[in-house]
TIBALUM-247280 format. One line per 2 residues: number of its first residue (from 1); their letters; for each residue x, y, z of N, C-alpha, C, O, CB. Coordinates in Angstrom, 3 decimals, always signed. Glycine has a CB too. Layout:
residues N
NUM = A = X Y Z X Y Z X Y Z X Y Z X Y Z ~ ... .
***
This chain:
residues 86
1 = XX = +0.850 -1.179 +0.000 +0.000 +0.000 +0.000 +0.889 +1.233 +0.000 +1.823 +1.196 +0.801 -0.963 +0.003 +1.222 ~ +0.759 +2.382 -0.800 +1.342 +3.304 -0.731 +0.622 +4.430 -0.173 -0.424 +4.798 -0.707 +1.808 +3.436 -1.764 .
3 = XX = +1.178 +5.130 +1.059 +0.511 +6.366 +1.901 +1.103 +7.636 +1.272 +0.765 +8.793 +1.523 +0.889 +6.334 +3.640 ~ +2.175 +7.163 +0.293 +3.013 +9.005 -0.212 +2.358 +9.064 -0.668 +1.764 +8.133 -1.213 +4.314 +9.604 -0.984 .
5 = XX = +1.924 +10.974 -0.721 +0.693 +11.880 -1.509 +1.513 +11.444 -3.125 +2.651 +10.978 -3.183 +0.603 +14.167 -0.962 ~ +0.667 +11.713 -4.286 +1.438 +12.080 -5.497 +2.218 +12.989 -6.001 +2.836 +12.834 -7.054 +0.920 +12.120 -6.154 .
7 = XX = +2.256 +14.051 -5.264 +2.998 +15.466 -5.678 +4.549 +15.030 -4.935 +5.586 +15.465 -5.437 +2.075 +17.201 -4.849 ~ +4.586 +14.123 -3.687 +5.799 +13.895 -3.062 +6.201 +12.434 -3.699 +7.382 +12.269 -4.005 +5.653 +13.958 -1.384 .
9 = XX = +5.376 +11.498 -3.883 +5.962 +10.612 -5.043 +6.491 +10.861 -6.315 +7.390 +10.128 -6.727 +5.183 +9.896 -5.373 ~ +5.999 +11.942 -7.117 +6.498 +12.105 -8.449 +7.454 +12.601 -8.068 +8.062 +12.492 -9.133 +5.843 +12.781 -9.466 .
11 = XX = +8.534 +13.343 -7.076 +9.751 +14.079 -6.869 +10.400 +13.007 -6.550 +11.568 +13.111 -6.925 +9.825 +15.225 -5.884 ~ +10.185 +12.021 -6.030 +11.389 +10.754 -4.950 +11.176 +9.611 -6.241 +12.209 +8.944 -6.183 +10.515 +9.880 -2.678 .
13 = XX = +10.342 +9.072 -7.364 +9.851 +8.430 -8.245 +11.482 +7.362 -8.641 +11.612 +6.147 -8.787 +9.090 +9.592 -9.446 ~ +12.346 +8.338 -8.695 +13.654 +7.500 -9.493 +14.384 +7.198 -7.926 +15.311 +6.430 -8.182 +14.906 +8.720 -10.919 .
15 = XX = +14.373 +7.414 -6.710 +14.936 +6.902 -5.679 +13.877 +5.807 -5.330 +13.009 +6.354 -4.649 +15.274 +7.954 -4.608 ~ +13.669 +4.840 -5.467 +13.585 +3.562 -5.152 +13.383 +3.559 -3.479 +12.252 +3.568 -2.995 +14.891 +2.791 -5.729 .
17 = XX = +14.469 +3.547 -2.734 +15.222 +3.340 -1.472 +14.191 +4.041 -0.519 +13.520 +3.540 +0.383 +16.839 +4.020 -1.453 ~ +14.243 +5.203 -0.919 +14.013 +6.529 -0.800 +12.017 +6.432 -0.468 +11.405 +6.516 +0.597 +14.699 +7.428 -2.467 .
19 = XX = +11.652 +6.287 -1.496 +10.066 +5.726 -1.685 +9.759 +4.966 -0.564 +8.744 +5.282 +0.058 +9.782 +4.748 -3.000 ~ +10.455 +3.992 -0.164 +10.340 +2.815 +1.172 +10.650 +3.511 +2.246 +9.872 +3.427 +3.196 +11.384 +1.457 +1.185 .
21 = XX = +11.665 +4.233 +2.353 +11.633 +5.100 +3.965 +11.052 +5.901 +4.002 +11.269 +6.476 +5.068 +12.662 +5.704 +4.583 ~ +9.842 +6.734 +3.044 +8.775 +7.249 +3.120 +7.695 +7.167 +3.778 +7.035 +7.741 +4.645 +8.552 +7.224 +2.432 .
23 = XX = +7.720 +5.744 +2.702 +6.067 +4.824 +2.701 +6.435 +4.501 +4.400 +6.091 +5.353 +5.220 +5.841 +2.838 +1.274 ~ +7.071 +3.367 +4.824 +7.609 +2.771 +6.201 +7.063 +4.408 +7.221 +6.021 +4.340 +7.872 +9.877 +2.306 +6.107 .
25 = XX = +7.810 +5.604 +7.222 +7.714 +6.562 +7.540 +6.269 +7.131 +7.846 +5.961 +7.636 +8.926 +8.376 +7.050 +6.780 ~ +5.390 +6.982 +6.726 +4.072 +6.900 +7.225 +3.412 +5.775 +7.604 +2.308 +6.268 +7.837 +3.371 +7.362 +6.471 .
27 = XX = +3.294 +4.552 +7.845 +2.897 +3.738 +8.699 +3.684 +3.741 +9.987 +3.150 +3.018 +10.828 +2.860 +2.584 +8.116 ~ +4.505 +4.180 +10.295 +4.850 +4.736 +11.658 +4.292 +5.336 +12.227 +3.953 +4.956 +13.348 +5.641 +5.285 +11.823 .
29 = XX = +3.940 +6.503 +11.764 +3.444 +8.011 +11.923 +1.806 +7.488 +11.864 +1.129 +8.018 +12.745 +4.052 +9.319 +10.455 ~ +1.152 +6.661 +11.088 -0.322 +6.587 +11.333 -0.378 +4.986 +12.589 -1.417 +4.621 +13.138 -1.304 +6.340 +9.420 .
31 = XX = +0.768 +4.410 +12.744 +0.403 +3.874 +13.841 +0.620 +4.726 +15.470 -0.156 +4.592 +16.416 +1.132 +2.623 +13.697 ~ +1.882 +5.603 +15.465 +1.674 +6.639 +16.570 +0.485 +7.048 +16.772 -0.030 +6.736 +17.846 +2.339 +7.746 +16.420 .
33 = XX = -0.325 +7.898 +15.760 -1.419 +8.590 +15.933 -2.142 +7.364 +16.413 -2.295 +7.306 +17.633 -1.968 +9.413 +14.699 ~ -2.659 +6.282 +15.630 -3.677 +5.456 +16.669 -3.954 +4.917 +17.757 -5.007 +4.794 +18.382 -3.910 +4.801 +16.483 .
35 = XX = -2.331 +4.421 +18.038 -2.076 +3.923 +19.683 -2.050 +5.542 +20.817 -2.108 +5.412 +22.040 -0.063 +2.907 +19.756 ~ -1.974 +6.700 +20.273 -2.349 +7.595 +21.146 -3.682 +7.614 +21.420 -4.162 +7.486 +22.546 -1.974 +8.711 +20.803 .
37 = XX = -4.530 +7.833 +20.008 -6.010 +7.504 +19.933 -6.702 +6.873 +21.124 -7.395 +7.214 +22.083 -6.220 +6.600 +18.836 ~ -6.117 +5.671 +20.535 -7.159 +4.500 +21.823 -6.475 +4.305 +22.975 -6.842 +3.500 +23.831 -7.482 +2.727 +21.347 .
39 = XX = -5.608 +4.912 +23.051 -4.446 +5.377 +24.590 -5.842 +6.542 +25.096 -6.699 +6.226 +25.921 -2.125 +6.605 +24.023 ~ -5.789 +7.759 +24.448 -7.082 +8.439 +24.837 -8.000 +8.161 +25.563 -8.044 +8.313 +26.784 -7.671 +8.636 +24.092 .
41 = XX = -9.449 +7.388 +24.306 -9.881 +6.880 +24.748 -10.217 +6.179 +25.754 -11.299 +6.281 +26.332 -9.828 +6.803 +24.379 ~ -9.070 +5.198 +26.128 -9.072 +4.489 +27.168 -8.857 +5.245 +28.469 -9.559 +5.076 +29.467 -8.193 +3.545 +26.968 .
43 = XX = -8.181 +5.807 +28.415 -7.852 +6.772 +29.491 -8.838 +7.540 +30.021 -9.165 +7.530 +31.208 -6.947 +7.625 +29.114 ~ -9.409 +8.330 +29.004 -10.919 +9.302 +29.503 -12.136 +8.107 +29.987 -12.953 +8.373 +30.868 -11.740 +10.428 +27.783 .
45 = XX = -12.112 +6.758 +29.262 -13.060 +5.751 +29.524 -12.574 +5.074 +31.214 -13.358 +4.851 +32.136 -12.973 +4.535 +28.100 ~ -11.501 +4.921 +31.221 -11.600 +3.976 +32.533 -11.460 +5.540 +33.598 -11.148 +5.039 +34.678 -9.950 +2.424 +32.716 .
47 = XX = -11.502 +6.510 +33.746 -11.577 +8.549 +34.517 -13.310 +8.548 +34.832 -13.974 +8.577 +35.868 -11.057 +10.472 +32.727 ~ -13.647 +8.500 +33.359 -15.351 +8.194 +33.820 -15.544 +7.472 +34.696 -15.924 +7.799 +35.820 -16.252 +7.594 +32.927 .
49 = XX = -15.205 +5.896 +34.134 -16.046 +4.838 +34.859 -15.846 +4.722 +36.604 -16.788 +4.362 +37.310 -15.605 +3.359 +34.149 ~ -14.250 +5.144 +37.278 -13.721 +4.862 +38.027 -14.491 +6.127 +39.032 -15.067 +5.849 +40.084 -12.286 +4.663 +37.646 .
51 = XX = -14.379 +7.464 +38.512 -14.952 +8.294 +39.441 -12.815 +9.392 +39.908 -11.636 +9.106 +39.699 -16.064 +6.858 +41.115 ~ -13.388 +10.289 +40.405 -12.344 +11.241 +40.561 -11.253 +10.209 +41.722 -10.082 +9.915 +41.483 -13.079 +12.948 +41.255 .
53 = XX = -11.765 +9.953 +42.530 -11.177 +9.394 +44.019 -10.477 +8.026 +43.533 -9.251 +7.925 +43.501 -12.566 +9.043 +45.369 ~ -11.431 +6.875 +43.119 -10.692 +5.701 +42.265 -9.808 +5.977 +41.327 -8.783 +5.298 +41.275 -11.529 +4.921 +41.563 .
55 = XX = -10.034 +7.045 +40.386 -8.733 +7.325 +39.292 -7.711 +7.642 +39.922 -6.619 +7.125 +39.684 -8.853 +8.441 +38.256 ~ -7.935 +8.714 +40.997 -6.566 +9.201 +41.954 -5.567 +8.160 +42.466 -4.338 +8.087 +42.465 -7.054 +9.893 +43.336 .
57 = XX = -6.704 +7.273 +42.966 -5.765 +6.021 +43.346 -4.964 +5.021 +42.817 -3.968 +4.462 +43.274 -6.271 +5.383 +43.809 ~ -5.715 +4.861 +41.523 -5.243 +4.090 +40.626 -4.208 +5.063 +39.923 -3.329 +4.258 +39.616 -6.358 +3.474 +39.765 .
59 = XX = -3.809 +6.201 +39.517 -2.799 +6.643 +39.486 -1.466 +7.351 +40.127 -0.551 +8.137 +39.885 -3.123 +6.911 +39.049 ~ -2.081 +6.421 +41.205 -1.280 +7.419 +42.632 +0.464 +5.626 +42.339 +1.685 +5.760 +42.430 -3.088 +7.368 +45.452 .
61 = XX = -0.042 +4.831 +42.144 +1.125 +3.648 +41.913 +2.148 +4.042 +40.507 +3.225 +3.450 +40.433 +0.213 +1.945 +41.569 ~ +1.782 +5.031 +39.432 +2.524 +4.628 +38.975 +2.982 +6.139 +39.256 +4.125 +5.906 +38.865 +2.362 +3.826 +37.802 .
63 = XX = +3.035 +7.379 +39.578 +3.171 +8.545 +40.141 +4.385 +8.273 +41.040 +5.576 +8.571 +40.951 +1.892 +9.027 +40.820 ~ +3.647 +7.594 +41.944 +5.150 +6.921 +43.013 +6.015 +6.320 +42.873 +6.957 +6.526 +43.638 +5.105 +6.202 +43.883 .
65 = XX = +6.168 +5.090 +41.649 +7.207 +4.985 +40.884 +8.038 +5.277 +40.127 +9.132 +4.785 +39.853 +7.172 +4.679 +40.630 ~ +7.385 +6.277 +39.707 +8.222 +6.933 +38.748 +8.280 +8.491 +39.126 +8.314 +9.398 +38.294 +7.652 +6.681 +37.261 .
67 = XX = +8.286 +8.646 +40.462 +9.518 +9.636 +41.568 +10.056 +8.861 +41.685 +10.855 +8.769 +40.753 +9.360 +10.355 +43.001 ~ +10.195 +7.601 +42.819 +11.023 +7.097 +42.891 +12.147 +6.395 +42.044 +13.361 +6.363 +42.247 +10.606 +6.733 +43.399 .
69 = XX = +11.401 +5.846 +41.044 +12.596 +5.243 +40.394 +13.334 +5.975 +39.502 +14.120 +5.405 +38.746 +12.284 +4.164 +39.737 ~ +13.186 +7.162 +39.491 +14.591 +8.231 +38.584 +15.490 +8.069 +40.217 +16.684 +8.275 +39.999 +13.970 +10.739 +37.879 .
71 = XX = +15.342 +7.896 +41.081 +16.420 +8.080 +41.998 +17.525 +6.101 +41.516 +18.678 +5.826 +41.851 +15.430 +8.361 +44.141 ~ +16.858 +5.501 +40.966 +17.571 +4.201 +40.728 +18.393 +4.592 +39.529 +19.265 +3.774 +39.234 +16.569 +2.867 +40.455 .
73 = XX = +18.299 +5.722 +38.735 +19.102 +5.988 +37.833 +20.718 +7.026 +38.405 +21.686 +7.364 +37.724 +18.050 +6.696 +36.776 ~ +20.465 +7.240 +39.681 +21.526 +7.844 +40.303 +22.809 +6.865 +40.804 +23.877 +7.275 +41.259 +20.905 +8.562 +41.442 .
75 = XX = +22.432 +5.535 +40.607 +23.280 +4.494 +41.302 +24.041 +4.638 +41.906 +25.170 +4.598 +41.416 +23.775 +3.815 +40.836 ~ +23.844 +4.939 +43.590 +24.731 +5.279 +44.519 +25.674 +4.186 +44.689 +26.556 +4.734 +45.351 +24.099 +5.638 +45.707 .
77 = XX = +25.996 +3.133 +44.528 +26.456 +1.862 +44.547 +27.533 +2.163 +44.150 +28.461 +1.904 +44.916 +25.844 +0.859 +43.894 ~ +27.828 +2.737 +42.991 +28.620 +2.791 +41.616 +29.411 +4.193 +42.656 +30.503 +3.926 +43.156 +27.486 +3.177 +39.651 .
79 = XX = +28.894 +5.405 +42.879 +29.241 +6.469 +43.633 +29.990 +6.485 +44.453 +30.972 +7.226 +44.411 +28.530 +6.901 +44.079 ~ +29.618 +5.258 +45.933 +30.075 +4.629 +46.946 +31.245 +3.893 +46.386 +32.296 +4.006 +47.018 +29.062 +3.831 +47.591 .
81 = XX = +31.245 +3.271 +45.476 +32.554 +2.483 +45.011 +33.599 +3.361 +44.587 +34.743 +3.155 +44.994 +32.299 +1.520 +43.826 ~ +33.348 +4.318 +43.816 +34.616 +5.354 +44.117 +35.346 +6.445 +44.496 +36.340 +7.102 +44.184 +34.904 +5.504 +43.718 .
83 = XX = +34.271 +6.364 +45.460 +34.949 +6.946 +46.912 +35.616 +6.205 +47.730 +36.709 +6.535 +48.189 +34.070 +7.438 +47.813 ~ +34.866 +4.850 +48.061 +35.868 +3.582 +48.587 +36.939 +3.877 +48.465 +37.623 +4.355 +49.370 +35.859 +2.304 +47.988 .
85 = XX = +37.449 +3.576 +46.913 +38.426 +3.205 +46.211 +39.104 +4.449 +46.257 +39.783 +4.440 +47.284 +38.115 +2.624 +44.932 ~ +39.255 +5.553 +45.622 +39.882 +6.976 +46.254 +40.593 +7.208 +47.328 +40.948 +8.356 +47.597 +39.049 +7.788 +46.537 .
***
């Protein structure tokens, strides 16, 4: 299936190569847009259903993980070892 418009195919027409990292280029780009889509969706659907207080909660686990776990990207371990060693 080809997603290049015709005005941008007739310019790339003799690059071959070129045509495929296009085409590839837009089925990327229209699968981003859909998995945001029904990322949406889903998101505003389970906000409704849950109510303000249940959504809070249910997003209060991954909120707290992810404060906390940028501190696992500090690896004090690694820090502590060369100071040890120093």
């Amino acid at each position: 299936m080809n997603l290049i418009p015709t005005f941008i195919h007739r310019r790339i027409a003799h690059r071959p190569n070129l045509v495929k990292i296009v085409d590839n280029i837009g089925w990327l780009f229209i699968d981003k847009l859909l998995r945001m889509g029904v990322g949406l969706f889903v998101g505003v659907w389970v906000a409704r259903y849950l109510g303000p207080e249940q959504f809070g909660l249910l997003n209060f686990a991954p909120a707290f993980t992810g404060l906390f776990g940028a501190t696992a990207y500090l690896r004090p371990d690694d820090t502590l070892a060369r100071a040890i060693v120093v």
